[in-house]
C-alpha positions as semicolon CSV with decimal commas, in nm:
position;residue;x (nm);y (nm);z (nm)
1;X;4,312;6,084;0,150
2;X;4,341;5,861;0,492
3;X;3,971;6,001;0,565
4;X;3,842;5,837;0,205
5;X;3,995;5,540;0,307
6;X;3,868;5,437;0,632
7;X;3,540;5,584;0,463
8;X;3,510;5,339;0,188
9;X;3,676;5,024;0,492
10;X;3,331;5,164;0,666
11;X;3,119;5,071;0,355
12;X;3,288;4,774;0,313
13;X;3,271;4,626;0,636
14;X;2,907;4,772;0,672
15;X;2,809;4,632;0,364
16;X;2,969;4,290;0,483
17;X;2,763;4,316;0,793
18;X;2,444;4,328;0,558
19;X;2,556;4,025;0,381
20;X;2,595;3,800;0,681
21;X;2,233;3,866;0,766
22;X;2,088;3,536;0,899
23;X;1,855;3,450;0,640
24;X;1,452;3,475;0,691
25;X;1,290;3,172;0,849
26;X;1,057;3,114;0,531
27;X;1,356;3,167;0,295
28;X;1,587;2,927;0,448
29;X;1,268;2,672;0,482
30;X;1,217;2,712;0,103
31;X;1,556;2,710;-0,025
32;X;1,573;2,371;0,162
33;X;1,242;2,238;0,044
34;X;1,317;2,315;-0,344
35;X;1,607;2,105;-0,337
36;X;1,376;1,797;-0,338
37;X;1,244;1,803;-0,650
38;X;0,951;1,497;-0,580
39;X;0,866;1,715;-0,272
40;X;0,837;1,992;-0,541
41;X;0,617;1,806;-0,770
42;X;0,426;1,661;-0,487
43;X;0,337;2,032;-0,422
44;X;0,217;2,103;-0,734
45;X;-0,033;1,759;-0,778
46;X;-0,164;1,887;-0,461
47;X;-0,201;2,241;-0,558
48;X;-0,393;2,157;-0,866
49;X;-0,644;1,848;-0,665
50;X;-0,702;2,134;-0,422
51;X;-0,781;2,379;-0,713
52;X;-0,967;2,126;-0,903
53;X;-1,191;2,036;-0,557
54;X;-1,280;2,386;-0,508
55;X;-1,369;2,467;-0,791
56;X;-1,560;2,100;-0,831
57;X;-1,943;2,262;-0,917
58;X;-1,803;2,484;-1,187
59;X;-1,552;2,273;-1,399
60;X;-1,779;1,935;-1,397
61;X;-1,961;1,920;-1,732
62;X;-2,210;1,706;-1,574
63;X;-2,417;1,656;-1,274
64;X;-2,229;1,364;-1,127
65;X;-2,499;1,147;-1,055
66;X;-2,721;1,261;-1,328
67;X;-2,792;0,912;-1,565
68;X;-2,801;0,966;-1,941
69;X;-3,007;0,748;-2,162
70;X;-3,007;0,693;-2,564
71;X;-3,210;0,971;-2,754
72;X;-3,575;0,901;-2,751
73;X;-3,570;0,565;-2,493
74;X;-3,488;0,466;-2,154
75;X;-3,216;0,247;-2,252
76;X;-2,886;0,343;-2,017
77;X;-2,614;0,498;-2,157
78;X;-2,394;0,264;-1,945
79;X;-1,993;0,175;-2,008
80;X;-1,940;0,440;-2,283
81;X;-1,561;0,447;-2,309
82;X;-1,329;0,739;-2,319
83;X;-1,366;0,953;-2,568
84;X;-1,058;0,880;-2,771
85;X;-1,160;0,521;-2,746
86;X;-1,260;0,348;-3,116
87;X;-1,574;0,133;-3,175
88;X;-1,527;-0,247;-3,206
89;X;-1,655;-0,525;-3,349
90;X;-1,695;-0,886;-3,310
91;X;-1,842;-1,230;-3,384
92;X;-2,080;-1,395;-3,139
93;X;-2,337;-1,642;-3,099
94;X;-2,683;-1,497;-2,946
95;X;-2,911;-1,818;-2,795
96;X;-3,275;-1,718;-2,796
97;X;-3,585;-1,944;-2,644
98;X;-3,904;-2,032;-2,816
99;X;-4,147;-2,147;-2,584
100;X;-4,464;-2,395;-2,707
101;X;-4,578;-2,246;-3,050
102;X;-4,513;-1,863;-3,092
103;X;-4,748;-1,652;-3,265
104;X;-4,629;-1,344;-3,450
105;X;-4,258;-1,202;-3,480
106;X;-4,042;-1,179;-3,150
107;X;-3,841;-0,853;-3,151
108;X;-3,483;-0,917;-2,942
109;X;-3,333;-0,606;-2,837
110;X;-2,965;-0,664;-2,808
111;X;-3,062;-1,062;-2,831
112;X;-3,271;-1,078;-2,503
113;X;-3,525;-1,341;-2,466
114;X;-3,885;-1,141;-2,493
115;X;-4,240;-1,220;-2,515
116;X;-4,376;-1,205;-2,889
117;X;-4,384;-0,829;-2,967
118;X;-4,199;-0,681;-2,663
119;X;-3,948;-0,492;-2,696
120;X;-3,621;-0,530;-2,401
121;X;-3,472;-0,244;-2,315
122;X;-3,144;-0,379;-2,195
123;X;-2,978;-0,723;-2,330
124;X;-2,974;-1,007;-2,060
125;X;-2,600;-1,108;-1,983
126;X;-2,631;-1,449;-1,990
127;X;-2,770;-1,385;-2,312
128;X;-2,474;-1,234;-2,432
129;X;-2,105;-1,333;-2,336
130;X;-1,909;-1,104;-2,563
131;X;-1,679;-0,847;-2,463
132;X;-1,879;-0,540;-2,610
133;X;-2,138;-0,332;-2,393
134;X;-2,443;-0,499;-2,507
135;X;-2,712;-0,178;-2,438
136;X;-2,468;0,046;-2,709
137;X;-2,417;-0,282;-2,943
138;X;-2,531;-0,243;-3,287
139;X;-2,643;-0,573;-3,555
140;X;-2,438;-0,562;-3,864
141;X;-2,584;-0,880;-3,981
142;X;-2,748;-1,211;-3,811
143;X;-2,805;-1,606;-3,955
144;X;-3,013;-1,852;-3,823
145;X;-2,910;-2,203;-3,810
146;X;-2,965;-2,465;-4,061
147;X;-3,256;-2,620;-4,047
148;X;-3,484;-2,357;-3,802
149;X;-3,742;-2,217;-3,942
150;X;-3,864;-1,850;-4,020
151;X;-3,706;-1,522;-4,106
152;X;-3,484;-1,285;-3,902
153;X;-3,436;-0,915;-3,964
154;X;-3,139;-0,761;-3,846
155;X;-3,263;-0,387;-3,733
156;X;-2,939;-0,212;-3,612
157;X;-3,006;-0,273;-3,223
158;X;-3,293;-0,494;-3,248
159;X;-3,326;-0,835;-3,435
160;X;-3,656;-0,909;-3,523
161;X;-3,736;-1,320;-3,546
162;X;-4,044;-1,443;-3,714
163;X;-4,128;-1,792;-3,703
164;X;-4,423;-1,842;-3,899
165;X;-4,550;-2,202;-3,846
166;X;-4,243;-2,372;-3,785
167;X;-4,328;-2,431;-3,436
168;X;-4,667;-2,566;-3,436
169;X;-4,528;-2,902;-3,365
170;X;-4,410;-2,805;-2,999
171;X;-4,605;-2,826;-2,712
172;X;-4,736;-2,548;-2,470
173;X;-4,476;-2,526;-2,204
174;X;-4,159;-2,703;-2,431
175;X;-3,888;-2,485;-2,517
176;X;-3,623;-2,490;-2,800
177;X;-3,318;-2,291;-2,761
178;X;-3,173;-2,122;-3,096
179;X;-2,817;-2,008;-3,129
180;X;-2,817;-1,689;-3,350
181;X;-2,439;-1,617;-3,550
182;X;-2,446;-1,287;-3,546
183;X;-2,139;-0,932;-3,621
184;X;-2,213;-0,699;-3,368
185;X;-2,054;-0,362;-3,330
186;X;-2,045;-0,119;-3,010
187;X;-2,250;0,185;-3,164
188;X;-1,971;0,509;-3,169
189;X;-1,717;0,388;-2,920
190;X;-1,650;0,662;-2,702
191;X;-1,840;0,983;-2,706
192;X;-1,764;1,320;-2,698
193;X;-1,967;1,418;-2,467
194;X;-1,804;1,223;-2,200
195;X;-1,438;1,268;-2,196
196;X;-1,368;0,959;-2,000
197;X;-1,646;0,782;-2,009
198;X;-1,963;0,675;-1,839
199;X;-2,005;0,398;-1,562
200;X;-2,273;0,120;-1,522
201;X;-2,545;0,326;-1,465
202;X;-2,489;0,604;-1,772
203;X;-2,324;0,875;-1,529
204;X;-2,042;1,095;-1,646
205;X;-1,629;0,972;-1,495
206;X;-1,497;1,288;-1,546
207;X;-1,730;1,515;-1,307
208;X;-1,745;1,195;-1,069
209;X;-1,363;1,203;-1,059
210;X;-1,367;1,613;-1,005
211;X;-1,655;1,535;-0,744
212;X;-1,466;1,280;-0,560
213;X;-1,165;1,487;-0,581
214;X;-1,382;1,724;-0,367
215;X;-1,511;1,502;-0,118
216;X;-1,170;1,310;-0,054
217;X;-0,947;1,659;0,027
218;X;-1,274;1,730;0,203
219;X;-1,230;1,426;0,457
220;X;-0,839;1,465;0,457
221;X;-0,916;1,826;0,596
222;X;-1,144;1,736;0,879
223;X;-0,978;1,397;0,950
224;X;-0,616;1,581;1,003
225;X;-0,758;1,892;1,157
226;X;-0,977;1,653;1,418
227;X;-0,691;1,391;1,481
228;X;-0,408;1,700;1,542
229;X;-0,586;1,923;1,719
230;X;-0,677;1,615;1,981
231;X;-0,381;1,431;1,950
232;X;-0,201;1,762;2,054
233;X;-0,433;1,844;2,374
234;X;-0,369;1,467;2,520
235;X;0,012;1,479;2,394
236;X;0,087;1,830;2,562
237;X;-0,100;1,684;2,896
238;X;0,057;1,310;2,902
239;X;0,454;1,558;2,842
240;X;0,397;1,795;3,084
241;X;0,188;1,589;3,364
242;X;0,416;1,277;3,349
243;X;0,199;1,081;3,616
244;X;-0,107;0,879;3,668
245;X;-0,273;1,052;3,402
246;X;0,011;1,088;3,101
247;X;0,013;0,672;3,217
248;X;-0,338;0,632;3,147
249;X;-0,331;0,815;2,829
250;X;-0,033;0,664;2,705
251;X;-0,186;0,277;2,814
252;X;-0,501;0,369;2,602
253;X;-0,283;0,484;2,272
254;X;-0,098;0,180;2,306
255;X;-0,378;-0,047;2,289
256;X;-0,535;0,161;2,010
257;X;-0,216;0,120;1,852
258;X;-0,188;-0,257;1,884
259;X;-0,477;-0,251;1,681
260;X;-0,463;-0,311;1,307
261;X;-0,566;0,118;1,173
262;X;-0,777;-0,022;0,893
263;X;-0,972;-0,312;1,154
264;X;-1,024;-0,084;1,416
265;X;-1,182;0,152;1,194
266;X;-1,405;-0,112;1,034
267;X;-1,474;-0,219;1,421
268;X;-1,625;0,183;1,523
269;X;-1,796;0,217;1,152
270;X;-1,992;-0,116;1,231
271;X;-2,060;0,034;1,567
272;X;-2,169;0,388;1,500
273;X;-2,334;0,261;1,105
274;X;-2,172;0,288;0,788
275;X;-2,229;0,642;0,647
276;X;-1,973;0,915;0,546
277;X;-2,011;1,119;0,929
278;X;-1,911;0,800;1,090
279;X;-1,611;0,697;0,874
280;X;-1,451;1,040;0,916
281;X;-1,473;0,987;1,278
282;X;-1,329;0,646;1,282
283;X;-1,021;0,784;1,056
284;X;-0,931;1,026;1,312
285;X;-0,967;0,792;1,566
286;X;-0,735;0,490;1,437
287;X;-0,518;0,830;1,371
288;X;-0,518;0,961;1,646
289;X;-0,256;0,743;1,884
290;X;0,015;0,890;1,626
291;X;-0,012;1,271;1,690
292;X;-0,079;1,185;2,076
293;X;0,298;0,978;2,109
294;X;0,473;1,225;1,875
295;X;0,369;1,574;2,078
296;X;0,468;1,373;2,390
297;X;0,779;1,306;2,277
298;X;0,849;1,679;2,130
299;X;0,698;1,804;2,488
300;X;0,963;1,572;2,686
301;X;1,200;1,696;2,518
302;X;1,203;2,110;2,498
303;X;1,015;2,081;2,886
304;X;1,357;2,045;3,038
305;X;1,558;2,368;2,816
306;X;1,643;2,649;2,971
307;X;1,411;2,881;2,804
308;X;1,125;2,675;2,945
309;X;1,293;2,711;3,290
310;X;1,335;3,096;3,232
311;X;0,926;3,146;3,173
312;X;0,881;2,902;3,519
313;X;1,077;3,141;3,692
314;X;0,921;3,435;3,539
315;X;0,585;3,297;3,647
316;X;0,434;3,139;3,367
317;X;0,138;2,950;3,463
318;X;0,120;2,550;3,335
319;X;-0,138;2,656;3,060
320;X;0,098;2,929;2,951
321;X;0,388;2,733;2,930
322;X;0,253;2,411;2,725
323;X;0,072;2,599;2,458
324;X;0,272;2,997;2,414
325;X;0,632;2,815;2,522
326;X;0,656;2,443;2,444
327;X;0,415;2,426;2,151
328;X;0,535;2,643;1,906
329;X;0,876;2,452;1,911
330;X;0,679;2,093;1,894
331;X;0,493;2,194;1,524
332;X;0,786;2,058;1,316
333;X;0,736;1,716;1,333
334;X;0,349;1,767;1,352
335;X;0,330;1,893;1,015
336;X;0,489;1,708;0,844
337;X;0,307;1,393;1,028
338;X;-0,023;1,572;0,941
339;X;0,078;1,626;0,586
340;X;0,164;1,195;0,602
341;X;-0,191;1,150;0,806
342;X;-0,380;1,325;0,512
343;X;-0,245;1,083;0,288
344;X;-0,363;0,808;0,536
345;X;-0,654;0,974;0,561
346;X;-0,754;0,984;0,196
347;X;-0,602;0,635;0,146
348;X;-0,810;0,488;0,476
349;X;-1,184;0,640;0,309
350;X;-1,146;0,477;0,019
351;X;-1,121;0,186;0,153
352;X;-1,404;0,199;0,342
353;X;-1,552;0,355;0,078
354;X;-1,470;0,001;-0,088
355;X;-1,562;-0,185;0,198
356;X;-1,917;-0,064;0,164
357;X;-1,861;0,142;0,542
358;X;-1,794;0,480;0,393
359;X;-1,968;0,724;0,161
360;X;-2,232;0,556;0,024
361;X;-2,428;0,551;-0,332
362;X;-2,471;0,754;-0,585
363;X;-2,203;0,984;-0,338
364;X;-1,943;1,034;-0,597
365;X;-1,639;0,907;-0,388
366;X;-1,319;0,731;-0,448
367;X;-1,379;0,372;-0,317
368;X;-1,731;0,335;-0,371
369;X;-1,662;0,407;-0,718
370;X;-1,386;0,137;-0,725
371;X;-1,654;-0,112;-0,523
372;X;-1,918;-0,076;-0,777
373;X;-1,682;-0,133;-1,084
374;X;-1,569;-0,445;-0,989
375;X;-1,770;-0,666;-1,206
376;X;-1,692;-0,471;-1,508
377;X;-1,304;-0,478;-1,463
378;X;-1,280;-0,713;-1,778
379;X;-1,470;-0,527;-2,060
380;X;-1,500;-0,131;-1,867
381;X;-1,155;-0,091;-1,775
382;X;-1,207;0,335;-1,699
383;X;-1,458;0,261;-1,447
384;X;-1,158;0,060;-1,237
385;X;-0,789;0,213;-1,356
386;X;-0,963;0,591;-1,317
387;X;-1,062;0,604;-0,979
388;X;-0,792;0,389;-0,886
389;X;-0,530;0,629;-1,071
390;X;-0,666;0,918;-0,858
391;X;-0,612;0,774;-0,541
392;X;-0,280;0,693;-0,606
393;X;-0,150;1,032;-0,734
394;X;-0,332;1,142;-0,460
395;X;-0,168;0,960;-0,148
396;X;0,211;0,976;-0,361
397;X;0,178;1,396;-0,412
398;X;0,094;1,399;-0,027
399;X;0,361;1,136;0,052
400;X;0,629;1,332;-0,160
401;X;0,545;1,615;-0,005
402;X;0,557;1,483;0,377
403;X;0,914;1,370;0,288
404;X;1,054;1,713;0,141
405;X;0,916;1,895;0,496
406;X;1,046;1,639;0,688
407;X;1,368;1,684;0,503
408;X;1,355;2,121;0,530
409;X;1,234;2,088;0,878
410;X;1,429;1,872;1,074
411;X;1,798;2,019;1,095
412;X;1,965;1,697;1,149
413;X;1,806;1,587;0,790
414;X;1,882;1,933;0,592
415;X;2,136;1,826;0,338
């Protein structure tokens, strides 16, 4: 009986013993990331951009800078809207100029001012000051004014003017201006061949979006991996060599950092010539000062603890010691600063990619999207609020994320 006893205290404390464990490294890092849930969905919207930008060239239904046209003419299929988007109609006054004494019928393509017989292909803007695309508008009916002369046939997209005689009066090089009332009517609205839409120049959103996607976790990659990697080399030197040379390298981040990021990149673009190459580099440049000042710090820090005095005395050389002793205790707060710099990083292209300095056309990127929609913010609003949407889910997922490492990786932050 007394031998069943301490028999079953032996499982018990043995089993007790188990229980206490310590906890794996990875397990107690994810149980302490999951409890931020934004850090959780941040996560995800990265998970899926990074799925989406692999797999770019087989989800795009389009080649991204492939223009489409109207069956059977040249005639841009430019500003289609989403998909889901209805077609609209409106009232509007169309001006059109006779010059000296016409002969024959003028044809006006979406109300632009031709030569007798020629056809336009795409409607002049000043022509037309209505809010509808005018190379998809459709004529549901026309009027001439009082008073003018000839006959006008109303053609879907073309109007077709004939003036007859009524000119004859007017003298070679004298012009009369003729305001036209006429209902016109975007053709289909959106189409479903383009989910969300085409841009000025008839190319598909959706596969320029999943393109861009691509290209921007592309630059975030090399920009982080470029800017750490370096940063780490000069921060491990300027820790552990705490003389004339951590002072000079310190100096130089200091005036790189008294720079403002987004001017001193603009200032090495314009240098080395706008072009994708070059605004990569200047990213991980204005970057750069930030992973230097943090590994310093880290270095300073662990180079005085006693395990880094044990490997001294053990005869560890200097190399030894900075990258198999100090570094591996310095990657906490690098990570999550590189998982903050690819947000930078991403955020920083585009707008150089705006600026004209970056990626440059028909690249399917971010900014330059953004830059080249400007003038059609009124009446296109996909070719603006998309690429602008995916830049900001972009930088917040990575953002999010930063914050729920920072929170499972620092100890004095774990909650």
């Amino acid at each position: 009986m007394t031998e069943t006893l301490i028999d079953a205290e032996a499982a018990e404390l043995a089993a007790a013993t188990v229980a206490e464990a310590p906890p794996h490294p990875f397990a107690e890092f994810w149980r302490s990331f999951r409890r931020n849930r934004g850090a959780l969905v941040g996560l995800t919207v990265i998970l899926l951009i990074a799925l989406v930008a692999i797999t770019a060239d087989v989800i795009a239904p389009h080649d991204p800078n492939r223009q489409y046209t109207r069956p059977g003419t040249d005639v841009l299929l430019s500003l289609v809207p989403p998909a889901w988007v209805e077609g609209q109609t409106e009232q509007t006054t169309l001006t059109i100029g006779v010059v000296g004494n016409p002969r024959g019928p003028m044809v006006l393509a979406g109300a632009r001012r031709n030569r007798p017989g020629e056809a336009a292909e795409i409607p002049a803007p000043q022509i037309y000051r209505g809010e509808l695309n005018p190379a998809r508008m459709t004529f549901l009916n026309a009027s001439l004014p009082e008073g003018i002369p000839g006959t006008l046939t109303v053609d879907r997209t073309t109007l077709i003017y004939d003036p007859g005689d009524g000119f004859a009066e007017l003298a070679p090089n004298e012009q009369l201006d003729i305001e036209i009332q006429a209902e016109v009517a975007d053709n289909q609205g959106g189409d479903s061949r383009f989910l969300l839409g085409t841009d000025e120049l008839g190319r598909d959103m959706l596969s320029r979006l999943i393109k861009g996607a691509q290209l921007s976790m592309l630059i975030g990659c090399i920009v982080v991996t470029l800017s750490l990697v370096t940063g780490i080399m000069l921060g491990l030197i300027a820790g552990f060599f705490q003389g004339a040379l951590g002072i000079l390298i310190m100096r130089a981040m200091d005036i790189m950092l008294a720079l403002p990021a987004l001017l001193l990149a603009i200032v090495v673009v314009a240098i080395l010539g706008p072009s994708l190459t070059n605004a990569i580099l200047a990213i991980a440049i204005v970057v750069l000062p930030h992973y230097v000042r943090l590994t310093r710090a880290a270095v300073i820090n662990e180079i005085n603890r006693d395990y880094v005095t044990a490997s001294r005395i053990a005869g560890a050389n200097w190399l030894r010691l900075m990258v198999v002793v100090i570094l591996p205790n310095c990657l906490a707060p690098l990570i999550v600063q590189a998982t903050l710099g690819f947000s930078s990083a991403v955020l920083d292209a585009a707008a150089l990619g705006f600026l004209g300095l970056g990626a440059q056309p028909p690249t399917a990127e971010w900014g330059t999207m953004l830059a080249n929609a400007l003038e059609f913010i009124r009446r296109a609003w996909w070719v603006v609020t998309l690429p602008g949407f995916a830049i900001l889910t972009t930088v917040l997922a990575f953002n999010l994320l930063g914050d729920g490492l920072r929170d499972a990786l620092d100890p004095k932050l774990k909650r």
